[in-house]
C-alpha positions in Angstrom: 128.7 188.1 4.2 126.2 190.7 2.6 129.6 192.7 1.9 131.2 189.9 -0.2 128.2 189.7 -1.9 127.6 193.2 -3.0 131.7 193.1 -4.3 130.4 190.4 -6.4 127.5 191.9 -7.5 128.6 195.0 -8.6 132.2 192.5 -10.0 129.8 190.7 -12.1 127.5 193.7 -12.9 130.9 195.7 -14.4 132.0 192.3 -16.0 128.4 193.0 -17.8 128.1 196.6 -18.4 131.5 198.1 -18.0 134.1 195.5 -20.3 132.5 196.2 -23.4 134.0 199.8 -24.0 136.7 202.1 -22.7 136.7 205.6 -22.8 139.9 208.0 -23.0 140.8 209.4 -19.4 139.2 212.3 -17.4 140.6 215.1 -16.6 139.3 215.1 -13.1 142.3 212.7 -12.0 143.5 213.8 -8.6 143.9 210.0 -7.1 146.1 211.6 -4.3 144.5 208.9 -1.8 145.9 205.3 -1.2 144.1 203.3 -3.0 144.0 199.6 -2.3 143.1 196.0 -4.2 139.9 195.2 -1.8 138.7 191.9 -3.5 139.3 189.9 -6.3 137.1 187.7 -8.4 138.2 184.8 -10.7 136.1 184.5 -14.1 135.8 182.3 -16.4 135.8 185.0 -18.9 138.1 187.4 -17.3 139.2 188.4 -13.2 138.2 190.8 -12.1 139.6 193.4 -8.2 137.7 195.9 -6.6 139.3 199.4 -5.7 139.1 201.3 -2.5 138.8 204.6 -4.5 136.7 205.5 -7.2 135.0 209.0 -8.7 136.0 210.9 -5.4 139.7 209.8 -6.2 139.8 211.0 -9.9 139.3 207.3 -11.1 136.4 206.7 -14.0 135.8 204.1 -16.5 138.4 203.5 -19.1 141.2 204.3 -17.1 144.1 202.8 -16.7 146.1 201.7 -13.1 149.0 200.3 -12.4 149.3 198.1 -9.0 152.5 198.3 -7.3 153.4 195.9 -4.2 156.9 197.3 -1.9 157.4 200.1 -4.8 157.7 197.1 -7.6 154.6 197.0 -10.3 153.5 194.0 -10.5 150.5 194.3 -12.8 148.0 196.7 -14.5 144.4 197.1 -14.6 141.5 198.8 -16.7 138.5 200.5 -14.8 135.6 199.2 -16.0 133.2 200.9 -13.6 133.6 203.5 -10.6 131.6 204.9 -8.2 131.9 207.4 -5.5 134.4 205.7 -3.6 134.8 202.1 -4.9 135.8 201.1 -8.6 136.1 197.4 -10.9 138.7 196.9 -12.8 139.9 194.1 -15.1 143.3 192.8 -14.6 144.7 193.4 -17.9 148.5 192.4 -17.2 150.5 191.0 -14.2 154.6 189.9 -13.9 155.5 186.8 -14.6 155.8 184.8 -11.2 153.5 187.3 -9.7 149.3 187.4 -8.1 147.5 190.1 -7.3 146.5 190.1 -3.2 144.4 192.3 -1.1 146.2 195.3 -0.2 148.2 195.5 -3.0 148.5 199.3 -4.2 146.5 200.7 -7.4 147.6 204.0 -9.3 146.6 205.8 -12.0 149.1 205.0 -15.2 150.9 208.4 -16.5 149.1 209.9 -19.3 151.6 210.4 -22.3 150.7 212.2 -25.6 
């Protein structure tokens, strides 16, 4: 129980602090680790997943992911906040006929200039 409610605590605290800007990508992305959809929180101003990898995996705030499920993307995401090893995102985009679940897989979206 006191795990569900820190995810929504620090949900609702990047909901707060985190949605209001994005920055341009890092270039401290090495997200070679697995990372995974850990929770997800409906809003009533946006939803809102938390990530099983954050700062330790490359990923900081105003990043972009992609979430794949069996090799198929499915949706995309913006970081609003990270921390050492757990980030927020928003759900920005998800297929048509499609709902993001725990374990679904989150990667960083290719940087083109």
């Amino acid at each position: 129980m006191k795990l569900i409610l820190w995810i929504r605590s620090l949900l609702v605290a990047a909901l707060i602090f985190g949605a209001g800007s994005t920055m341009l990508y890092s270039n401290t992305q090495n997200a070679s680790e697995q990372m995974l959809i850990s929770a997800i929180e409906a809003g009533d101003l946006a939803d809102l997943v938390a990530i099983s990898g954050g700062l330790q995996q490359g990923i900081e705030r105003g990043m972009g992911l992609s979430v794949f499920r069996n090799e198929q993307k499915i949706g995309e995401l913006l970081v609003t906040r990270s921390e050492s090893d757990c980030s927020v995102a928003l759900i920005t985009s998800i297929s048509p006929n499609e709902a993001l679940a725990l374990g679904d897989r989150a990667t960083p979206k290719l940087r083109t200039f």
